[in-house]
C-alpha positions in Angstrom: 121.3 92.3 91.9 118.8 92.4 89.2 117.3 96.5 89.1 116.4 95.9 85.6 114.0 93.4 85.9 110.9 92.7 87.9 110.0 89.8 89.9 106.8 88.3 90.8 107.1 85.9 93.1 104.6 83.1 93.8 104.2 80.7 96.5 101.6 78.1 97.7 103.3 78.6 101.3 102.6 82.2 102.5 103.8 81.2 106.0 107.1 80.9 104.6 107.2 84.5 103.1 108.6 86.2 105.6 111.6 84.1 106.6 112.7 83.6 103.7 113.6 87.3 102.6 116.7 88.6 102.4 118.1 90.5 105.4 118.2 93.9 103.4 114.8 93.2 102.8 113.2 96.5 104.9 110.1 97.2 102.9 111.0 95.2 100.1 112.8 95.7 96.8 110.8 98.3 94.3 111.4 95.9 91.3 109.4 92.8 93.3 106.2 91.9 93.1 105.2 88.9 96.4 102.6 86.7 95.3 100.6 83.9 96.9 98.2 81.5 94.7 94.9 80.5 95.9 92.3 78.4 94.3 89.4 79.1 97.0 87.5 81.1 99.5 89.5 79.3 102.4 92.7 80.0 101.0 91.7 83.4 100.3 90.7 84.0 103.9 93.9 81.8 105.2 96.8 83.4 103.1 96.0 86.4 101.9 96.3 88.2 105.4 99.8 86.9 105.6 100.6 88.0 102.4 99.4 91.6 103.4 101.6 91.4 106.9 104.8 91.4 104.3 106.1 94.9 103.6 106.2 95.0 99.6 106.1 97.3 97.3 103.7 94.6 95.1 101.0 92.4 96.3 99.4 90.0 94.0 97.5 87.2 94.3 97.6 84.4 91.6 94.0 82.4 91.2 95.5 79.8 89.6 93.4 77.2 89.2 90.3 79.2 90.7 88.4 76.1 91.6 85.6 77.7 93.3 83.3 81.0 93.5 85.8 83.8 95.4 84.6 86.6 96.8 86.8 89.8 97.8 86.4 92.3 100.2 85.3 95.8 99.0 88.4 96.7 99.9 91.1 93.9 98.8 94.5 95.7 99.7 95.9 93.9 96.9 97.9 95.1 93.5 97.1 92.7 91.4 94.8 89.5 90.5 95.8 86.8 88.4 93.4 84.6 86.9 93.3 81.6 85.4 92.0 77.7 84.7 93.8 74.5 85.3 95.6 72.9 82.5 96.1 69.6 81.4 94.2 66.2 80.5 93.1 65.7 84.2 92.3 69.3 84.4 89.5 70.6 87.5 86.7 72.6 86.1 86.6 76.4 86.7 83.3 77.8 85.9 83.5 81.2 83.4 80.4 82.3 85.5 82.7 82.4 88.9 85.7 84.2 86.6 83.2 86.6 85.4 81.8 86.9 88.9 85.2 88.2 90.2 86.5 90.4 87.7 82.7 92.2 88.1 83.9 92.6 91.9 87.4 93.4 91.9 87.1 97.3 92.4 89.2 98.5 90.4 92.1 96.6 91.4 94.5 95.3 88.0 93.6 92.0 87.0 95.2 89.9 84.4 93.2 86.7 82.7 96.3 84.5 82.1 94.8 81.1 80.8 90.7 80.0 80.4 89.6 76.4 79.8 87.7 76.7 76.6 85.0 74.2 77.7 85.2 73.9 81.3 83.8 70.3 81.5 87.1 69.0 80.4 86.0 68.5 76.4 87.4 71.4 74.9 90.8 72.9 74.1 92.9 75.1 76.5 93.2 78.6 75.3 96.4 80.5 76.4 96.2 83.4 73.0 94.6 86.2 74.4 92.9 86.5 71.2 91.5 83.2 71.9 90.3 83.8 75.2 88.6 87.1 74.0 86.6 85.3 71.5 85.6 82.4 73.8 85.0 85.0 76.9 84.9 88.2 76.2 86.5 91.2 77.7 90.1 89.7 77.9 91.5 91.7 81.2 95.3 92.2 81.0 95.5 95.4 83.0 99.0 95.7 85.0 99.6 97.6 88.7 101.7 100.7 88.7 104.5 98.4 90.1 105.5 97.4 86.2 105.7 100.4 84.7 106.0 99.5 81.4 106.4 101.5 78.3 103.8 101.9 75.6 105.5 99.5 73.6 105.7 96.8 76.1 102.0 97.3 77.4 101.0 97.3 73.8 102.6 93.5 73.3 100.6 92.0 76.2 
């Protein structure tokens, strides 16, 4: 109902994907983007397969809180990688050495650094600013698939 916009959607339940698409569904909506979010190397090798079984147009997967080293294929089959640390006072640690790690391995494949744990022990601040993140981290990756589209203008503002 929505051309206009486009929708990533996430789910901890990739099992569920599938039946819960809309009839019309064929394969799948070109403004959708179907996501699952993992936070290790069993979830990696348990979901993203199903995922990949769903006709879309947009695969991404959201590594949100990444609470382990993950390793990818040489050849993912994915659109897009979301990254990104736990937030909160009760926080898990995510190591910058395993983030680092995986955007060195991604092969080309679009990955976007949402959120990084400033001090991964649990004593610092939480940066979410990208400008932040690049001075705590580096390289800030916020590289988009094909699927968005976006003007110059909009890419710019990310």
């Amino acid at each position: 109902m929505r051309p206009d916009l486009r929708w990533i959607i996430p789910t901890k339940r990739a099992e569920r994907i599938e039946r819960c698409l809309p009839p019309d569904w064929g394969k799948g909506y070109p403004n959708v983007c179907l996501a699952v979010s993992i936070s290790t190397q069993q979830d990696y090798k348990e979901l993203v397969p199903v995922l990949q079984a769903v006709p879309a147009v947009c695969h991404a997967v959201s590594l949100e809180p990444m609470l382990e080293r993950i390793v990818v294929p040489p050849v993912p089959q994915i659109d897009w990688f979301i990254i990104g640390c736990e937030s909160g006072p009760k926080r898990r640690p995510t190591k910058h050495t395993w983030i680092e790690e995986f955007l060195d391995a991604t092969y080309g494949v679009p990955r976007f650094l949402k959120q990084l744990a400033a001090n991964s022990d649990g004593a610092g601040k939480i940066l979410h600013d990208p400008a932040d993140i690049a001075r705590v981290f580096g390289a800030c990756p916020r590289d988009l698939p094909p699927f968005f589209d976006l003007s110059p203008k909009e890419k710019n503002s990310l």
